[in-house]
MIDREN-519816 format. One record per residue: y, z negated, x negated of N, C-alpha, C in turn; residue number from 1. Coordinates in steps of 0.02 Angstrom, whole numbers, plus 50000, padded with zeros to 5 digits. Layout:
// residues N
SITE  n.yy  n.zz  n.xx ca.yy ca.zz ca.xx  c.yy  c.zz  c.xx   k
SITE     Y     Z     X     Y     Z     X     Y     Z     X NUM
...
// end
This chain:
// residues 351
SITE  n.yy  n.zz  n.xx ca.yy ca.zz ca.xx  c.yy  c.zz  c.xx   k
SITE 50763 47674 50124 50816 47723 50139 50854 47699 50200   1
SITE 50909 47697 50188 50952 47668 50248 50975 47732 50315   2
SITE 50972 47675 50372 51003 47711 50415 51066 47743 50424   3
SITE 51073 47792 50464 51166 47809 50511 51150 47760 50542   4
SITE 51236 47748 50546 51220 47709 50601 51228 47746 50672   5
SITE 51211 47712 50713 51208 47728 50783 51256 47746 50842   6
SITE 51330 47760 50809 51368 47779 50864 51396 47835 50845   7
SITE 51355 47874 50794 51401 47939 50774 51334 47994 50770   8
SITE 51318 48048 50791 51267 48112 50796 51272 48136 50714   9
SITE 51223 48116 50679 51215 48135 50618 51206 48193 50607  10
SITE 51226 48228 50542 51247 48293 50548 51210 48324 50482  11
SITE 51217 48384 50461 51179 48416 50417 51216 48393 50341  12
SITE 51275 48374 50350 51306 48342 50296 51268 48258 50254  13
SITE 51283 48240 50315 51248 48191 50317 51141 48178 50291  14
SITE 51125 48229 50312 51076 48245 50283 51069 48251 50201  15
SITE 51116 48295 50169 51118 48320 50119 51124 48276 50051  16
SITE 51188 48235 50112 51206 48174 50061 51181 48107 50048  17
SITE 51103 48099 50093 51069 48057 50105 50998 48074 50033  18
SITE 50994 48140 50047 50936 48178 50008 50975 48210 49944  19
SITE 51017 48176 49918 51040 48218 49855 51048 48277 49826  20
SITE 51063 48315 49911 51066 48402 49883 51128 48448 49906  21
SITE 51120 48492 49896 51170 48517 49945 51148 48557 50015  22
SITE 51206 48534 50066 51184 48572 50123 51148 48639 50134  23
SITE 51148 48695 50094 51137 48767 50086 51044 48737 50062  24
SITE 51032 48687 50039 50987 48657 50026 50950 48645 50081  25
SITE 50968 48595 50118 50941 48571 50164 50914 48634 50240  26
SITE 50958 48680 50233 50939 48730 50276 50896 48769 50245  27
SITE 50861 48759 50196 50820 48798 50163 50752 48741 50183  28
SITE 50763 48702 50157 50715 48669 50194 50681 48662 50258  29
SITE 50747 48665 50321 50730 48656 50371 50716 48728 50385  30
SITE 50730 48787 50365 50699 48845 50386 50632 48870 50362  31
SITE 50592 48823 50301 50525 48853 50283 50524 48894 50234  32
SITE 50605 48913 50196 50598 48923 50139 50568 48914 50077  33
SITE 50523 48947 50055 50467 48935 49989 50513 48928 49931  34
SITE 50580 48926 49927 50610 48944 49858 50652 48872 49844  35
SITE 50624 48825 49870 50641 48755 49839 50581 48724 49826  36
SITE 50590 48655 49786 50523 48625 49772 50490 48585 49824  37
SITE 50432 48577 49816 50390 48521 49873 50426 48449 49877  38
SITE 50440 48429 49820 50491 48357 49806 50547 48372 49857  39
SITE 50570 48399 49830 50643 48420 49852 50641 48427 49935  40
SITE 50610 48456 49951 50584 48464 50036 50579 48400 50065  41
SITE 50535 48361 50029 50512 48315 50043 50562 48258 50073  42
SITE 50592 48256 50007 50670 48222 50031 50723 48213 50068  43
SITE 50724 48307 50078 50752 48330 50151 50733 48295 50207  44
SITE 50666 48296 50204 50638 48281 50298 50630 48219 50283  45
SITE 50624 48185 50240 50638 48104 50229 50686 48083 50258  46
SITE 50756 48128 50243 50821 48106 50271 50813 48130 50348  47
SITE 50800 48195 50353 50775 48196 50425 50770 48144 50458  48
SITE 50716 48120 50429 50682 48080 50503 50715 47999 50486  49
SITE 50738 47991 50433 50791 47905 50447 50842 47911 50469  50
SITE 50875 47968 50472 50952 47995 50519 50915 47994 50574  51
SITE 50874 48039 50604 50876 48047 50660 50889 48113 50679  52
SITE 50907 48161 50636 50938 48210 50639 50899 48265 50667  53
SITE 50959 48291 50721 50933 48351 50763 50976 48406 50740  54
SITE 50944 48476 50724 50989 48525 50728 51018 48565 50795  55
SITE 51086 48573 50788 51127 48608 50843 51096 48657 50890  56
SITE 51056 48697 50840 51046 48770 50854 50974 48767 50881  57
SITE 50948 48812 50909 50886 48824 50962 50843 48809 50896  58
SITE 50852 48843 50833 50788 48859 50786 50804 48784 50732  59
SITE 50750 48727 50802 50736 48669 50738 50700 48667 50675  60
SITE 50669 48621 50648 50624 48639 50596 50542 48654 50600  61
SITE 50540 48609 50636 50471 48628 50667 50469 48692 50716  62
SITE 50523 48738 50730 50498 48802 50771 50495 48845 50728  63
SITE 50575 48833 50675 50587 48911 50647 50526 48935 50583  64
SITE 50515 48983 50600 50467 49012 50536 50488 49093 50517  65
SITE 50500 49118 50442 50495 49166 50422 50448 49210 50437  66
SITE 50464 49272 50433 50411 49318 50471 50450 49390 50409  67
SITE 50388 49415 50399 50387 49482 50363 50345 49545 50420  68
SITE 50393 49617 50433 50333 49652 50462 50314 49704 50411  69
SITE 50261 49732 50433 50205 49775 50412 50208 49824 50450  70
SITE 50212 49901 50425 50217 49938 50486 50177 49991 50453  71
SITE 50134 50041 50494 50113 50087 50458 50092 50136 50538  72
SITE 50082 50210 50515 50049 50252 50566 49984 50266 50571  73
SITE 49943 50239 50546 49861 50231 50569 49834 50181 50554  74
SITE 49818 50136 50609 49792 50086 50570 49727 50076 50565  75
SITE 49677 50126 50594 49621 50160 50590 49594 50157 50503  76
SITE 49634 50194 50482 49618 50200 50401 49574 50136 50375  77
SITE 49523 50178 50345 49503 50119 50302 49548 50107 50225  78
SITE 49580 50112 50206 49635 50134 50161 49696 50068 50185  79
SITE 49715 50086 50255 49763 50052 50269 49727 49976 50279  80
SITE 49665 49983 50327 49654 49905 50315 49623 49866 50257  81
SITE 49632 49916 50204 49600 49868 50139 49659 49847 50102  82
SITE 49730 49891 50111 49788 49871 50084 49820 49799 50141  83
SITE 49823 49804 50199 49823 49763 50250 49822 49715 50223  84
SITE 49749 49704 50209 49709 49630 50181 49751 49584 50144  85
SITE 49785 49634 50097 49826 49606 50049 49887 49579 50053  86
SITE 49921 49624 50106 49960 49598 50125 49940 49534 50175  87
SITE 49903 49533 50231 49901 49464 50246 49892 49402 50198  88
SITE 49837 49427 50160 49820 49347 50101 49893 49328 50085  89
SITE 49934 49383 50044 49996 49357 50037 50031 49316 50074  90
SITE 50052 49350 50130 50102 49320 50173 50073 49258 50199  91
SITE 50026 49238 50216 49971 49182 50225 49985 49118 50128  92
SITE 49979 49141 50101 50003 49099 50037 50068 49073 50029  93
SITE 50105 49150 50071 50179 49091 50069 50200 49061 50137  94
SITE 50148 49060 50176 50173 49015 50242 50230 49080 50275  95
SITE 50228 49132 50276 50254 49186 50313 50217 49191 50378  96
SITE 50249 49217 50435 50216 49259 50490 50216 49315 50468  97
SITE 50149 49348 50497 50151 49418 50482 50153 49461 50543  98
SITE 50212 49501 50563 50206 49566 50624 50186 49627 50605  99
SITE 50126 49646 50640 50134 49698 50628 50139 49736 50679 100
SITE 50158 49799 50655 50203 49849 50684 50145 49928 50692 101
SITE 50158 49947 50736 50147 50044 50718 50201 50061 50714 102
SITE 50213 50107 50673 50288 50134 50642 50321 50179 50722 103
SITE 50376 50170 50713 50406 50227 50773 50385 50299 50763 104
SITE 50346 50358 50806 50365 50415 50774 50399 50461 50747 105
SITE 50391 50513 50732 50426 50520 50678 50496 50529 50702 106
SITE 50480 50579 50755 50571 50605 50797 50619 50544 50798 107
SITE 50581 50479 50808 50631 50416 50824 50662 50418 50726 108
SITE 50602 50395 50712 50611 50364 50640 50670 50410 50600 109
SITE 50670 50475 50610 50716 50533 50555 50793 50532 50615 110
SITE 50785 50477 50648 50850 50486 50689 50886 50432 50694 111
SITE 50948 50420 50659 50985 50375 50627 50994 50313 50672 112
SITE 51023 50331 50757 51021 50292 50791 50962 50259 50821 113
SITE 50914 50281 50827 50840 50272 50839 50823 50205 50788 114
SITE 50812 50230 50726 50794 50178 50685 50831 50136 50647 115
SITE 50928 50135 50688 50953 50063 50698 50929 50032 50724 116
SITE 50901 50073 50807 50877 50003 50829 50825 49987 50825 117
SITE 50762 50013 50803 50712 49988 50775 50705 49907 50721 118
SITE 50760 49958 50674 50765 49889 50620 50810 49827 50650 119
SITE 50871 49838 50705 50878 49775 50746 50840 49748 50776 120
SITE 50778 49784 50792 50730 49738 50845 50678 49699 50792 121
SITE 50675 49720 50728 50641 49675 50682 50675 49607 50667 122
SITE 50740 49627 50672 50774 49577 50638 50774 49514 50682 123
SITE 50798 49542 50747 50774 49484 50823 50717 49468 50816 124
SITE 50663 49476 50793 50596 49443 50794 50612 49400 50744 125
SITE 50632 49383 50710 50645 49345 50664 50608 49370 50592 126
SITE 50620 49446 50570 50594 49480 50520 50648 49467 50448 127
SITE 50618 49460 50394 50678 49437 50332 50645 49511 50272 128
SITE 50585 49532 50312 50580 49596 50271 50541 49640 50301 129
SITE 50534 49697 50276 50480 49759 50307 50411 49767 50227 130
SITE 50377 49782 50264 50333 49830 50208 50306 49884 50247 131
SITE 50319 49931 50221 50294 50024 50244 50238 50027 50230 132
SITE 50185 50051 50261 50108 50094 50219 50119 50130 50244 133
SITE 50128 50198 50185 50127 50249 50175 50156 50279 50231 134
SITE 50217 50277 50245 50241 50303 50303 50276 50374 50278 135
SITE 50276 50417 50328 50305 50472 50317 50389 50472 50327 136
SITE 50454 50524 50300 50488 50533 50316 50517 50452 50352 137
SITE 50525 50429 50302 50566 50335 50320 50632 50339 50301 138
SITE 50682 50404 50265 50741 50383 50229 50792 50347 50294 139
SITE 50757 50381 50351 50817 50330 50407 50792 50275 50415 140
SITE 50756 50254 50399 50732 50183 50412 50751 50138 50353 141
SITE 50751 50176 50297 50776 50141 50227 50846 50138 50241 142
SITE 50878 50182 50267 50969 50181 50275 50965 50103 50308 143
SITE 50932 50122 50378 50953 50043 50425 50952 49989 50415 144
SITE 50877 49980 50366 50880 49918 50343 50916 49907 50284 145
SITE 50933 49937 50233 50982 49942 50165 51067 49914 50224 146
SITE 51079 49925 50279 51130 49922 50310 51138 49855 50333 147
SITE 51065 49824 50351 51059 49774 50424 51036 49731 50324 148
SITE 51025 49724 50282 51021 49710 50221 50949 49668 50231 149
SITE 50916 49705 50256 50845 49693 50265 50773 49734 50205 150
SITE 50779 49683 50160 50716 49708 50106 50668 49755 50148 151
SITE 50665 49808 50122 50621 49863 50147 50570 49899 50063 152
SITE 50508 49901 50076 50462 49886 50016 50416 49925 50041 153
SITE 50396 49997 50026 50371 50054 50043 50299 50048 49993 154
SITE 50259 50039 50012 50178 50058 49984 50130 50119 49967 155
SITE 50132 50165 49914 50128 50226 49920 50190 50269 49970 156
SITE 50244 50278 49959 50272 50318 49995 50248 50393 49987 157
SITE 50269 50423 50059 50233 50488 50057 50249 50553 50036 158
SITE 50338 50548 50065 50378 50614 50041 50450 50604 50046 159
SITE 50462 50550 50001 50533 50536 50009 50551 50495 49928 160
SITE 50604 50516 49901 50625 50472 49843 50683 50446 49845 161
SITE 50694 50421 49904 50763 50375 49931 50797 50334 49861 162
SITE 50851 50379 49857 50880 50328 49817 50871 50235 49802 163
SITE 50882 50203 49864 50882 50127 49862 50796 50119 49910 164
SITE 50746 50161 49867 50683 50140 49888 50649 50095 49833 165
SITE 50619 50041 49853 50585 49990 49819 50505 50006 49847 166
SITE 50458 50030 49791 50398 50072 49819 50349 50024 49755 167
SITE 50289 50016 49791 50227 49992 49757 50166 50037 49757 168
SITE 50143 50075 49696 50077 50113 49712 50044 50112 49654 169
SITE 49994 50157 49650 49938 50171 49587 49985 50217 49540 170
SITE 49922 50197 49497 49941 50253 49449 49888 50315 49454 171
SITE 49901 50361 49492 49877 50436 49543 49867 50468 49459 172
SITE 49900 50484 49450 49897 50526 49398 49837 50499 49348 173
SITE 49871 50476 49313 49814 50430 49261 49746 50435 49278 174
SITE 49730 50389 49350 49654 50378 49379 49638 50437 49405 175
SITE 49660 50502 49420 49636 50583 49433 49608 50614 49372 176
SITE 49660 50605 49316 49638 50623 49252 49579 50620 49211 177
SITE 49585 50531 49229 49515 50500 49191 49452 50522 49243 178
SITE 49495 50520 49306 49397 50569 49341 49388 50631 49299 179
SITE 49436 50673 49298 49425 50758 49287 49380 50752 49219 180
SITE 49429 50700 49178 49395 50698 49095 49312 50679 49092 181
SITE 49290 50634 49158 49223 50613 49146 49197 50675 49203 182
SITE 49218 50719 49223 49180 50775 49229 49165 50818 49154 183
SITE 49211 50823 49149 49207 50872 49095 49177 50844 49038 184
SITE 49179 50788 49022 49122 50779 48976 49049 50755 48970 185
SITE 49016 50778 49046 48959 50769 49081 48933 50848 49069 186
SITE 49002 50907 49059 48979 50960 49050 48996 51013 49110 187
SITE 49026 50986 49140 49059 51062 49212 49115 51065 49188 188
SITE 49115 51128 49207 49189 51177 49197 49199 51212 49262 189
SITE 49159 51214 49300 49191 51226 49378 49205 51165 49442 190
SITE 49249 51149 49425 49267 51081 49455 49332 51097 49520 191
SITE 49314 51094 49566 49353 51121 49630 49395 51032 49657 192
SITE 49438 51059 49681 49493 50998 49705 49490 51001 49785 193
SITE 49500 50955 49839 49500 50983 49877 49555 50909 49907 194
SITE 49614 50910 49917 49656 50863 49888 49703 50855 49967 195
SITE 49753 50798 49976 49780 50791 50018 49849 50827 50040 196
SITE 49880 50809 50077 49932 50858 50125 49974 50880 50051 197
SITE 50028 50905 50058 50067 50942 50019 50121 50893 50013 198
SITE 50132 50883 50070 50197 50832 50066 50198 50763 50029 199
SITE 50109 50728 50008 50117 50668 49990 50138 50673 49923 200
SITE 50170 50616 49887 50168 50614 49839 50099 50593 49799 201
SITE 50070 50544 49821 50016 50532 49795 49958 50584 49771 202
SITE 49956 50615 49836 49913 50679 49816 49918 50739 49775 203
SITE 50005 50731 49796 50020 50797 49703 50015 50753 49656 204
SITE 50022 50695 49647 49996 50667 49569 49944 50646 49556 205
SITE 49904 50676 49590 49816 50655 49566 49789 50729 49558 206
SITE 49836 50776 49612 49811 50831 49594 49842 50853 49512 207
SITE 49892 50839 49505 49929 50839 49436 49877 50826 49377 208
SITE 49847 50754 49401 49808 50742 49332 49744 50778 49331 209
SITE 49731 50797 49374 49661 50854 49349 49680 50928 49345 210
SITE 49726 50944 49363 49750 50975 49322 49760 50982 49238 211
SITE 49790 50896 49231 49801 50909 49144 49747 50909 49129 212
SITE 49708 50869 49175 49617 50847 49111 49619 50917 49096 213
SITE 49575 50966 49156 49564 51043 49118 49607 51079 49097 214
SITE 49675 51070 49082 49715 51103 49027 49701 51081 48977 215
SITE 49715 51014 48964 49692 50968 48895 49613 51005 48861 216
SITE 49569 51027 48908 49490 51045 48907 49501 51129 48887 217
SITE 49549 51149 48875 49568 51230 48869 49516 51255 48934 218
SITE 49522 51239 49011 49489 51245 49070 49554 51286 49124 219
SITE 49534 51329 49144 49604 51369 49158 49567 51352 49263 220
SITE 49627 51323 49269 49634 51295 49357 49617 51386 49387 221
SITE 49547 51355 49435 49537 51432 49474 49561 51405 49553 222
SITE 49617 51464 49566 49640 51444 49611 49604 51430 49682 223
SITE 49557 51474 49687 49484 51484 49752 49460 51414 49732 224
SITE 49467 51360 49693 49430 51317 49691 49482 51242 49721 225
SITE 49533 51266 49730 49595 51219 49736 49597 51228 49820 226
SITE 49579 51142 49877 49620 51162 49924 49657 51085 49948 227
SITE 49696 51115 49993 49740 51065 50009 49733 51059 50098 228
SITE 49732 50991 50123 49738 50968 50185 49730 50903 50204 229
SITE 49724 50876 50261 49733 50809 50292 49684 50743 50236 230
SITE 49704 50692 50239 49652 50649 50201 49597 50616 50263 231
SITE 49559 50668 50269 49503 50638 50329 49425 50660 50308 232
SITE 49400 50640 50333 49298 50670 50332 49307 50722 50333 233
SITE 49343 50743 50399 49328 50831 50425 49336 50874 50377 234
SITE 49412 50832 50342 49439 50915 50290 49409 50928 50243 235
SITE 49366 50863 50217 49334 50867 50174 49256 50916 50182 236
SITE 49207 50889 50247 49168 50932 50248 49173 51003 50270 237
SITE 49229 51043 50292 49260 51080 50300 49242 51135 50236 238
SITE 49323 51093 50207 49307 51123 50126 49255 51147 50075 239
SITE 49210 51099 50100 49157 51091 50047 49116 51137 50076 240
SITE 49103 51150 50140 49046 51195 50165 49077 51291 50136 241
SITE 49130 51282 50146 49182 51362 50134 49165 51362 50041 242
SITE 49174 51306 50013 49155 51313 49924 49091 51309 49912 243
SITE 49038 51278 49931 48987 51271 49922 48943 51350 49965 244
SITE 48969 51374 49992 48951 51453 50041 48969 51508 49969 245
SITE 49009 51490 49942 49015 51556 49895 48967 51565 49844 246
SITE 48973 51623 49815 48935 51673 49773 48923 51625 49721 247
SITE 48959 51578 49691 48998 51547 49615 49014 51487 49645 248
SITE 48973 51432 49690 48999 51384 49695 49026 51319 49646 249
SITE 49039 51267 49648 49068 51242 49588 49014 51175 49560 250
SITE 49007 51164 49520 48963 51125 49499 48969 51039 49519 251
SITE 49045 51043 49542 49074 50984 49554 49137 50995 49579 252
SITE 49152 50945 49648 49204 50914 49672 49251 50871 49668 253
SITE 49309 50868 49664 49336 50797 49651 49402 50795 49736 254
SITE 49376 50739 49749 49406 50719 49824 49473 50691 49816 255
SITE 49540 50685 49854 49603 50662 49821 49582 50605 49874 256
SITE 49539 50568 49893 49521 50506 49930 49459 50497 49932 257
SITE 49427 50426 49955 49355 50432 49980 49353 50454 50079 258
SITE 49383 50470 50098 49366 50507 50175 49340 50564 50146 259
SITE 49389 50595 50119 49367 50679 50125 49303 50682 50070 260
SITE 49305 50638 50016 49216 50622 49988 49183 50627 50028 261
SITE 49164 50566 50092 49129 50556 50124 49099 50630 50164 262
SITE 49140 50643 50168 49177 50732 50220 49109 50796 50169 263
SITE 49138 50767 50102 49100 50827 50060 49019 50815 50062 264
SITE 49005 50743 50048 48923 50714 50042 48883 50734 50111 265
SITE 48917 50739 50162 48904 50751 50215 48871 50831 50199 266
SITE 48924 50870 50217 48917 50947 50215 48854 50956 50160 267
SITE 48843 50919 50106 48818 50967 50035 48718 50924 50084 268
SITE 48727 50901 50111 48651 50860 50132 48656 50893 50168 269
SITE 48669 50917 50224 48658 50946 50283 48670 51040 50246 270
SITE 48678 51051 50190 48671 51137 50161 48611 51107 50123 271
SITE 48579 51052 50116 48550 51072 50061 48539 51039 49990 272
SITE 48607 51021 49952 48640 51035 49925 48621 50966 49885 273
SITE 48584 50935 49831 48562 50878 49810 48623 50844 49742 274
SITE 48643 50783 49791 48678 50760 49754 48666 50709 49719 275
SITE 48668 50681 49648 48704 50735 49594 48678 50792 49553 276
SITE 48616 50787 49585 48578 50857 49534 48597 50919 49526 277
SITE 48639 50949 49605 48651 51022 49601 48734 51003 49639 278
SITE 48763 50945 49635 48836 50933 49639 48854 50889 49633 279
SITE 48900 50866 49577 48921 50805 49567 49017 50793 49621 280
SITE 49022 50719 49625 49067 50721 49693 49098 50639 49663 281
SITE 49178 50659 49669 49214 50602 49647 49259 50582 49693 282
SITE 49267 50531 49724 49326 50521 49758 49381 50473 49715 283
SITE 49423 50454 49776 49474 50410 49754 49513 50364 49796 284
SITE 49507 50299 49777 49529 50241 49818 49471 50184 49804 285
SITE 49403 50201 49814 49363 50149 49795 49376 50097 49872 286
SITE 49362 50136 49922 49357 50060 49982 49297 50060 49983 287
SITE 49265 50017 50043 49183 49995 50042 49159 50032 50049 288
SITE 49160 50081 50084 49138 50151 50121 49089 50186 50058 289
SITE 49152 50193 49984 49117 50208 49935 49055 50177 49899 290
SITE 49048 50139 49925 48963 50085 49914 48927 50121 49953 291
SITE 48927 50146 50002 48887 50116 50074 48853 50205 50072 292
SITE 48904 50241 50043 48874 50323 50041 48791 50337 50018 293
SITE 48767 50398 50057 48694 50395 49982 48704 50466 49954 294
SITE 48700 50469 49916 48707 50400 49863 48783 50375 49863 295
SITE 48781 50315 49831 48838 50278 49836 48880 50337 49783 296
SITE 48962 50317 49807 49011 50365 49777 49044 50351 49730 297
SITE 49038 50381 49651 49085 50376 49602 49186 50391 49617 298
SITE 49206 50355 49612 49260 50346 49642 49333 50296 49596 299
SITE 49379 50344 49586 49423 50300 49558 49460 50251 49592 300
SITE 49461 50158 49581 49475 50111 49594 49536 50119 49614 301
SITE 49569 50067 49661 49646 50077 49633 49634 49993 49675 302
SITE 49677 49945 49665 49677 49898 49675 49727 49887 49751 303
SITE 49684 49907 49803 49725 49914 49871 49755 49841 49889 304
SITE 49701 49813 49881 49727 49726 49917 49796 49710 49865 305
SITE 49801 49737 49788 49841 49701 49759 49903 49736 49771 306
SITE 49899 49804 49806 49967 49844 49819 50006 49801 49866 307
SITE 49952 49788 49916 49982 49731 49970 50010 49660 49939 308
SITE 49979 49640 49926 49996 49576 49895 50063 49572 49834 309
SITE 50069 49652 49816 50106 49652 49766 50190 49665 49808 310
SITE 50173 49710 49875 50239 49718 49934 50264 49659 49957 311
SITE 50220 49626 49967 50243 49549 50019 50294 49517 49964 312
SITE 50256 49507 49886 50285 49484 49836 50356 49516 49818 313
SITE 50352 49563 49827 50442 49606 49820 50468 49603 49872 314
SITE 50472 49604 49928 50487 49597 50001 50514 49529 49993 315
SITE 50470 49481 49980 50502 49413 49966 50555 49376 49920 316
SITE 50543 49424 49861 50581 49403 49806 50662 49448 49828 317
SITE 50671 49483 49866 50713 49516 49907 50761 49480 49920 318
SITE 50720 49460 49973 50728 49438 50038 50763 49335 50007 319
SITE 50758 49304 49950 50788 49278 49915 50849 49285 49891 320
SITE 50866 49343 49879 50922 49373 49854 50915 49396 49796 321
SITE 50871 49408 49779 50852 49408 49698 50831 49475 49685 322
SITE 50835 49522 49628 50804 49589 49623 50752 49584 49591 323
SITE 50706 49633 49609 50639 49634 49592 50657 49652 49526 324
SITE 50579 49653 49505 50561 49656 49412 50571 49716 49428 325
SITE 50549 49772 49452 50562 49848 49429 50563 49864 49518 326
SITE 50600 49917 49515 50592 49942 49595 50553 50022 49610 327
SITE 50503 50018 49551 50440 50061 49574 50400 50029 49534 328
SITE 50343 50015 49568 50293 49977 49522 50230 50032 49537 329
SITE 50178 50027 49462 50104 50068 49476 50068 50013 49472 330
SITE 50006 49998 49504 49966 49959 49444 49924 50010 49445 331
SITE 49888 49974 49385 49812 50021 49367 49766 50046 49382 332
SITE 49723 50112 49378 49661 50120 49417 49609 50117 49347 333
SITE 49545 50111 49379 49484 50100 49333 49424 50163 49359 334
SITE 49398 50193 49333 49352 50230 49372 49287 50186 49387 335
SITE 49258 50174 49430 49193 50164 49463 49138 50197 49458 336
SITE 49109 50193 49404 49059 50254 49417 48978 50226 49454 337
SITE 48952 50242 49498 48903 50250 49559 48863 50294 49533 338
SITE 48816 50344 49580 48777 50386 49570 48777 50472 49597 339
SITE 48850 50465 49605 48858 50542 49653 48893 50589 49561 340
SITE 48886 50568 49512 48902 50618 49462 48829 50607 49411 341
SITE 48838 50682 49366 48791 50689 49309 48794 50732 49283 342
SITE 48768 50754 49241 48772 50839 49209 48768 50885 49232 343
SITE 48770 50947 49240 48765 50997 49298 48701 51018 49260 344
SITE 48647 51043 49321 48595 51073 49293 48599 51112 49281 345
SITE 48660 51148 49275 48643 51246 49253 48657 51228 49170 346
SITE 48674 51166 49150 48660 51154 49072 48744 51223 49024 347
SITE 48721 51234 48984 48774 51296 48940 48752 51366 48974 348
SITE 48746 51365 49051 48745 51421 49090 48826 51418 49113 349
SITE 48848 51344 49131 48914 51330 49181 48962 51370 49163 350
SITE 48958 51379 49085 49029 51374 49059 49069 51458 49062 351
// end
């Protein structure tokens, strides 16, 4: 490969036309862009380094690197760091940095000028996309970046159906259903919900599908058996001690997470309360936690690491210029079944 010669500062042109590509090329290269080939790269920095060639600008090739952030409001959750995971493996596969973020609160975030500058200060870090977990109330954050034309890729969103939202989650409904259905055909008909905030979406569509199971079951929803609050331990053992206290307690629980499971297994050992013999108990999400219970917790799957892995992947394909395959994606849940369900012992007393 021949040299420049030596009395002229070789230039990105010159690069291009050394490596057989075009310039828009070569800056793809020198920025760490994944969306050309390894050959092709190769060639680039081939010409690189027989020119001699320096770029103008502060961000050479060896500094500049793509960076995606991650932002969420608890990062406590075991929920959030099993979706996390996923997102790092990703961003780690495509040679991304990963920032992460705690989301602004909320007063900033629902306030237009607030979370301009939020999403400008991503963009100065050298951010080419966002991914949300489960953030609340983001439509100003979706405006800024839809503005600043920054891929924004929401993971379970919570209570918002933003027009230009690009969202990755389960299928809530479906994997609620198929719990309710393998209650009910274990043989309970008093099956109590004790389910997350009001505002999520996720949680009205899981409460949705057990709902249909016992409509589908000609099982008429008792409202004393239905409650709604935070997705934590507490609300859960809370709940469960106030349902499990009554006259007519229910033969079985179904959790709209594994915290507030955990929350219920708790309360029903410390009343008493032998699980699964005299209460069967389902959660939902399937993190480790649900192993580790005693007994371990029947629990519908949902594939957390792949939600992550599936954001970074749309975030990126974005952030290309390119539109995603669909701009709400579910994947699938599977139920898990463990040892916290069984037949109810009151047998053709339940019904």
């Amino acid at each position: 490969m021949a040299t420049h010669p030596p009395h002229r500062r070789a230039t990105l042109a010159d690069v291009a036309q050394l490596a057989g590509v075009s310039q828009a090329t070569v800056s793809k290269a020198l920025n760490g862009r994944a969306d050309i080939a390894t050959s092709t790269r190769a060639r680039v920095l081939d010409a690189v380094t027989s020119l001699g060639y320096r770029p103008t600008t502060a961000r050479a090739a060896d500094t500049h690197r793509r960076a995606l952030v991650v932002a969420f409001d608890i990062p406590a959750s075991p929920y959030i760091m099993n979706v996390l995971q996923g997102v790092l493996a990703a961003a780690t596969d495509a040679q991304v940095d990963l920032l992460t973020r705690l989301a602004p609160d909320v007063g900033q975030r629902i306030e237009r000028t607030s979370a301009r500058s939020w999403i400008a200060d991503q963009r100065a870090a050298g951010a080419i996309g966002l991914v949300g977990l489960t953030l609340s109330r983001p439509d100003a954050l979706l405006d800024a970046a839809a503005e600043a034309s920054l891929p924004f890729v929401m993971v379970d969103p919570v209570d918002t159906q933003h027009a230009r939202m690009v969202s990755v989650a389960s299928s809530n409904w479906a994997g609620s259903r198929a719990a309710a259905s393998h209650l009910i055909e274990l043989g309970h008909r008093r099956i109590a919900w004790i389910g997350g905030p009001d505002t999520s979406t996720a949680a009205r569509d899981r409460f949705y599908g057990y709902q249909a199971a016992l409509d589908a079951a000609g099982i008429t929803v008792d409202p004393e058996l239905v409650r709604t609050d935070q997705f934590d331990v507490a609300a859960g053992a809370r709940h469960a001690r106030d349902l499990l206290s009554t006259s007519a307690p229910p033969t079985a629980i179904m959790a709209a997470d594994d915290e507030i499971a955990v929350g219920i297994l708790a309360t029903a050992h410390e009343l008493g309360v032998r699980v699964p013999h005299q209460l069967s108990v389902i959660g939902f999400d399937d993190t480790p936690q649900a192993a580790w219970t005693t007994p371990p917790l029947t629990t519908v799957h949902q594939h957390l690491d792949g939600m992550g892995r599936m954001a970074v992947e749309t975030a990126l394909t974005m952030a290309s210029g390119a539109l995603p395959a669909s701009r709400h994606t579910e994947l699938g849940t599977t139920l898990a079944l463990r040892d916290t369900t069984a037949a109810p012992a009151c047998g053709a007393q339940c019904e």
